[in-house]
N, C-alpha and C positions, 0 to 999 in steps of 0.2 A: 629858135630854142634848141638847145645843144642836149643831148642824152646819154646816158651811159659813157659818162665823162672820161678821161684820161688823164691824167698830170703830163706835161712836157717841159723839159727845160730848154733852151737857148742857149747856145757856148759859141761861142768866138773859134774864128780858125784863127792860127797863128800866124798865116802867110795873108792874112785881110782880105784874103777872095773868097773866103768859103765856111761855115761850120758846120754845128752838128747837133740833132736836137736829141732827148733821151728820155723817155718815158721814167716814172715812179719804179715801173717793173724790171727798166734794166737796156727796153728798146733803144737801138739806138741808128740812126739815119748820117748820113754827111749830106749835106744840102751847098748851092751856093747860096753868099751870103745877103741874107735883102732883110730891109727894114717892114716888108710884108710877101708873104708867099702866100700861096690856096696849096693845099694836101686833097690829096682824091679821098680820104676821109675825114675832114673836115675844113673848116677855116682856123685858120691863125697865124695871130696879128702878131710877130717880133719886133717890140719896139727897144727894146733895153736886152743887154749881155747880162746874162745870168738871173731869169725873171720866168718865175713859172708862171702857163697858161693852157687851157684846155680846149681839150676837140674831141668830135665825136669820136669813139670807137669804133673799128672799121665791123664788125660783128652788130653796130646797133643797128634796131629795126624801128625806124619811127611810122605815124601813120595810123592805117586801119591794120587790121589781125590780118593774119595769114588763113589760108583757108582749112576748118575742122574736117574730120573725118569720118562718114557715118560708119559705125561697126554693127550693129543690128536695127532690126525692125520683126516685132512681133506682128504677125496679121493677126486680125480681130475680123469677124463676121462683118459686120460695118467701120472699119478704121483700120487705122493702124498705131504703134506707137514705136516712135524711133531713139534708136540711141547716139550717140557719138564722142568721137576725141574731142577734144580741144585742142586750137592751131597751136603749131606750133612755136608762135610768136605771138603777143599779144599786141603788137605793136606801140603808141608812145602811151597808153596811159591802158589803165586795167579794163575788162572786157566788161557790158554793159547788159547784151541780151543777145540769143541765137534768135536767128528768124528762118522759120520752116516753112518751104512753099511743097505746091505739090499738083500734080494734073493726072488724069484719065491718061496712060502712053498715049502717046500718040497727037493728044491736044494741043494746038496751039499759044494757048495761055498759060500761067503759073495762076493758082490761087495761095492765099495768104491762111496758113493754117491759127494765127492768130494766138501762137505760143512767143509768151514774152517774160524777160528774165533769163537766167543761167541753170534754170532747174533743167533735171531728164527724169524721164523720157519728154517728149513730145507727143500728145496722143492727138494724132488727125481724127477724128470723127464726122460721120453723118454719109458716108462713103455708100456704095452702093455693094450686093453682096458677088461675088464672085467675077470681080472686075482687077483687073491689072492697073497700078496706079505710079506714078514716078515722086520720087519723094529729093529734095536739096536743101542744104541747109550753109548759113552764114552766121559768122562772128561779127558782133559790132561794142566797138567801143567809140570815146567823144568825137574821135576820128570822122570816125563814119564805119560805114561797112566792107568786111573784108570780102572776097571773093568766096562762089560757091564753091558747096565742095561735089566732088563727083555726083552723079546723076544715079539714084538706084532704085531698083525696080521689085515690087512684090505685087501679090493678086491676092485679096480677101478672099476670105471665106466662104466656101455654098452656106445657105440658106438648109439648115440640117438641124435644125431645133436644137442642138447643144451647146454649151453655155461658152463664153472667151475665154481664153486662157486667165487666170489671176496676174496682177502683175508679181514681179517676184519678192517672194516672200525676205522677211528681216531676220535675221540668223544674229544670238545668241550665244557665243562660248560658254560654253562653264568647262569646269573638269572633267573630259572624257567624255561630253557629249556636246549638243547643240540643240538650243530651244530654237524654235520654227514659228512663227506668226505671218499668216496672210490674211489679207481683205478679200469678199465675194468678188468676182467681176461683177462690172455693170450690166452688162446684158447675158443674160439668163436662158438665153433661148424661147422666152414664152414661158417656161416651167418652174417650178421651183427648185433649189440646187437642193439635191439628196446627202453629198458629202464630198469630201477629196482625197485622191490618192496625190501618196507624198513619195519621191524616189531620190536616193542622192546615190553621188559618188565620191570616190576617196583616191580615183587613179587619173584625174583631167579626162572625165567624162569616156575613159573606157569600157569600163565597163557600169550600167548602173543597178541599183538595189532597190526595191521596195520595201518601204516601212510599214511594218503589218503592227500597230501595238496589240497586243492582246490577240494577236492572229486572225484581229480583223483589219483587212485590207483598206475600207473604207470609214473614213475618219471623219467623224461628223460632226467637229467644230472645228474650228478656222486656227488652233494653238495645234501643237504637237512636238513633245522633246524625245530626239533620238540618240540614243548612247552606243558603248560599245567602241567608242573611237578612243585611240592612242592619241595623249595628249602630243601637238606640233604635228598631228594632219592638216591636211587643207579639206576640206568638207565643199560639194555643191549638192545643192538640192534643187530641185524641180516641183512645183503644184500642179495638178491639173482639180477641175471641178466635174461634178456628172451631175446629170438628171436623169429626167426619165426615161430621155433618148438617145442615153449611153454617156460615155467620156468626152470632155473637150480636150484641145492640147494644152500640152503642158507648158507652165510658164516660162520665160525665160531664164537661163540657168545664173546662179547668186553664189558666190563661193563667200566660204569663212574656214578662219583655222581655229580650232580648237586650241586651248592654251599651251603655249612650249615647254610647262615644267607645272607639274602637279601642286595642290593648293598649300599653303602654310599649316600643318597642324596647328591647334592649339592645345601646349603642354601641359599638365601641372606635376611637382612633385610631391610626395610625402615621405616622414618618416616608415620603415616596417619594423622588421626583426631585424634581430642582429645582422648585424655590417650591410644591411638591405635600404635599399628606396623603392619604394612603388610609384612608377609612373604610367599617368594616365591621360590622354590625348581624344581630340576630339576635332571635327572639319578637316579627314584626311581624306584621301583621292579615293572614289569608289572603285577607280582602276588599278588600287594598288596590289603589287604582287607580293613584295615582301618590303618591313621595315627594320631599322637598324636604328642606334642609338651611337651616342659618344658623352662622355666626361670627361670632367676636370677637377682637380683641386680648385676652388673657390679662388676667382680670378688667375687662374695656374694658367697653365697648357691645357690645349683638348690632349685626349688619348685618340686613339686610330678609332675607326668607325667601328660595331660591332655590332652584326646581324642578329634579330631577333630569330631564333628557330622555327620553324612552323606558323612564320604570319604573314594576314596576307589582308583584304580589304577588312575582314570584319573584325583584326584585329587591334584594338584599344586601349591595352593595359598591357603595363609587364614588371616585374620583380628584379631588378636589379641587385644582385647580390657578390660577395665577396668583398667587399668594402670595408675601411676601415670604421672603428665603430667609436662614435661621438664626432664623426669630422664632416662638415659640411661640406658639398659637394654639388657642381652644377649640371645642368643634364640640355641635351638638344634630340630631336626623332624627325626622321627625314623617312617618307616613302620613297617605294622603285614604283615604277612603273614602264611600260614597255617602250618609253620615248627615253628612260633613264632617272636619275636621282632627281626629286623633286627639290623644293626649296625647305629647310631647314625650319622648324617652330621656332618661336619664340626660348629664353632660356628659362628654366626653372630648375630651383635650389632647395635642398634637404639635407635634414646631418641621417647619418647610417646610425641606425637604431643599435641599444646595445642588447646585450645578452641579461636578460633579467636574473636576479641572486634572490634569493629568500630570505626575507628579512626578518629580526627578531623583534618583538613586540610585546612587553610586559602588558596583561590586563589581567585584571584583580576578577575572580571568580570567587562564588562559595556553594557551599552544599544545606542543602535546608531541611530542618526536620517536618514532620508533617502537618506541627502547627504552623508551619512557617519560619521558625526562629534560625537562624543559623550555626549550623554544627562547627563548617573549618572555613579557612581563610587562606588563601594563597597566590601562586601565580603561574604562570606557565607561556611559552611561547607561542606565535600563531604565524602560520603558514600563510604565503599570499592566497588570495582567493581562486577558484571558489572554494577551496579548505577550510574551515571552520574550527573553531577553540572553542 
């Protein structure tokens, strides 16, 4: 079976001793001329002048996978749990399952950690505590199995009554922050877990931070949302769990980026006073610094952007004024924020209110004598409200 095909033509030399084949792409060979040749990447048959035919790719990989690449292993008090690449080649058809062996250094045999499928981590268990163990792992697809990958070494945990690391926690973007959700570990030390510290960072683990909510350090449910970040960080957090007998370590480090451009407002307009719109908006970035507006004549041009004066996250409303009055008018508000302009609301439409006139309004009054009967009869003007006649 032939893989990662190539198109080849067959041309004719003009002197009969020789031609020349030329790939779809533009390759092109002089050969001499036979009604069949072998290519050191692949077979092909020339039986007819000017008749395309296919051969392998000199770049294809057929077979089993190339060999994966561990990049960590968290030790656990009894286990371990390991991570890795995937080969670099999956070879002729798609990968099936990783298979994890593993021994005591030093041991003569491999055992069979009995991790099957394409999931990670791999978690060895039932290990002994404070022991050095060697861990390898392989790709397999219908092929069969590809080659291990390097050989690498960690040593569990003493026997120290505190609980395993969590594995690491699932992270959450929203706007200018990140929600945090981890599971207990499995093995607890004996004790019951009292609660967790949570720490991340914002510079590729230079320096890192504790999250205190409330200024309490120890966090005692298993959720936690941390804010304060510039939308288009990259965020990593770490968990660790404690009991009675102090802190375990911390889990393996989980990065997430917080979003690259602050959220959609949602706008609306209304009429106000004269030549004015009031606009009012709602689901804008808690991290915003200031906002600005833009209009248009009703399907017109926008105008240039125009900053709001003195706003900033808690601002929600603004007055737009100077406008022409009776002419509808469409409106957009964009927050800043310290990563830069967010995304633009939705558009909303209003006509600019006009300047109210007092109007005249005949209503018939009379004046009554004290039986009741009526003395005069007349009329007179009345003022808009709350003025009275």
């Amino acid at each position: 079976m032939l893989t990662d095909l190539v198109r080849v033509k067959w041309d004719n030399g003009s002197d009969g001793e020789e031609g020349s084949f030329r790939t779809e792409g533009g390759m092109s060979r002089r050969l001499p001329r036979l009604r069949a040749f072998v290519l050191s990447c692949g077979l092909l048959l020339g039986v007819a002048a000017g008749v395309w035919w296919t051969l392998s790719h000199p770049g294809a990989h057929g077979g089993p996978p190339t060999r994966p690449s561990v990049h960590t292993i968290t030790v656990l008090h009894q286990g371990l749990r390991v991570y890795w690449y995937e080969p670099d080649k999956n070879g002729r058809s798609r990968l099936t399952d990783y298979e994890v062996h593993y021994r005591a250094s030093g041991a003569p045999t491999w055992s069979d950690a009995g991790h099957r499928g394409l999931s990670q981590p791999a978690v060895i268990a039932g290990l002994s505590f404070n022991t050095s163990y060697e861990v390898r792992v392989r790709a397999r697809n219908a092929d069969g199995a590809g080659p291990w990958s390097m050989t690498e070494s960690r040593r569990t945990l003493p026997n120290d009554g505190r609980p395993d690391p969590p594995k690491p926690p699932v992270l959450k973007p929203a706007d200018g922050l990140i929600e945090v959700s981890w599971t207990a570990p499995a093995y607890t030390g004996g004790r019951p877990i009292t609660g967790y510290r949570v720490r991340y960072t914002t510079d590729a683990a230079a320096t890192w931070r504790s999250w205190e909510p409330g200024g309490n350090g120890l966090i005692k449910s298993t959720t936690t949302t941390i804010s304060g970040f510039d939308n288009g960080q990259t965020v990593g957090v770490v968990v660790a769990a404690v009991n009675g007998c102090g802190q375990g370590r911390y889990s393996s480090p989980i990065v997430e980026v917080a979003p690259v451009q602050a959220l959609s407002p949602a706008l609306r307009a209304q009429t106000a006073a004269s030549g004015s719109v009031k606009l009012s908006w709602s689901d804008g970035p808690r991290s915003a610094t200031l906002w600005e507006y833009r209009w248009r004549l009703q399907d017109g041009v926008w105008d240039r952007w125009t900053r709001i004066a003195d706003s900033d996250a808690e601002t929600t409303e603004h007055v737009v004024s100077g406008l022409t009055e009776d002419v509808r008018y469409d409106f957009i508000v964009r927050a800043y924020t310290a990563a830069g302009a967010g995304s633009p609301s939705n558009v909303a439409s209003a006509v600019a209110g006009l300047t109210p006139t007092e109007p005249i309004v005949s209503l018939w009054y009379g004046d009554y004598d004290a039986s009741g009967g009526a003395t005069t009869r007349g009329s007179m003007p009345c003022s808009p409200m709350p003025r009275t006649c």
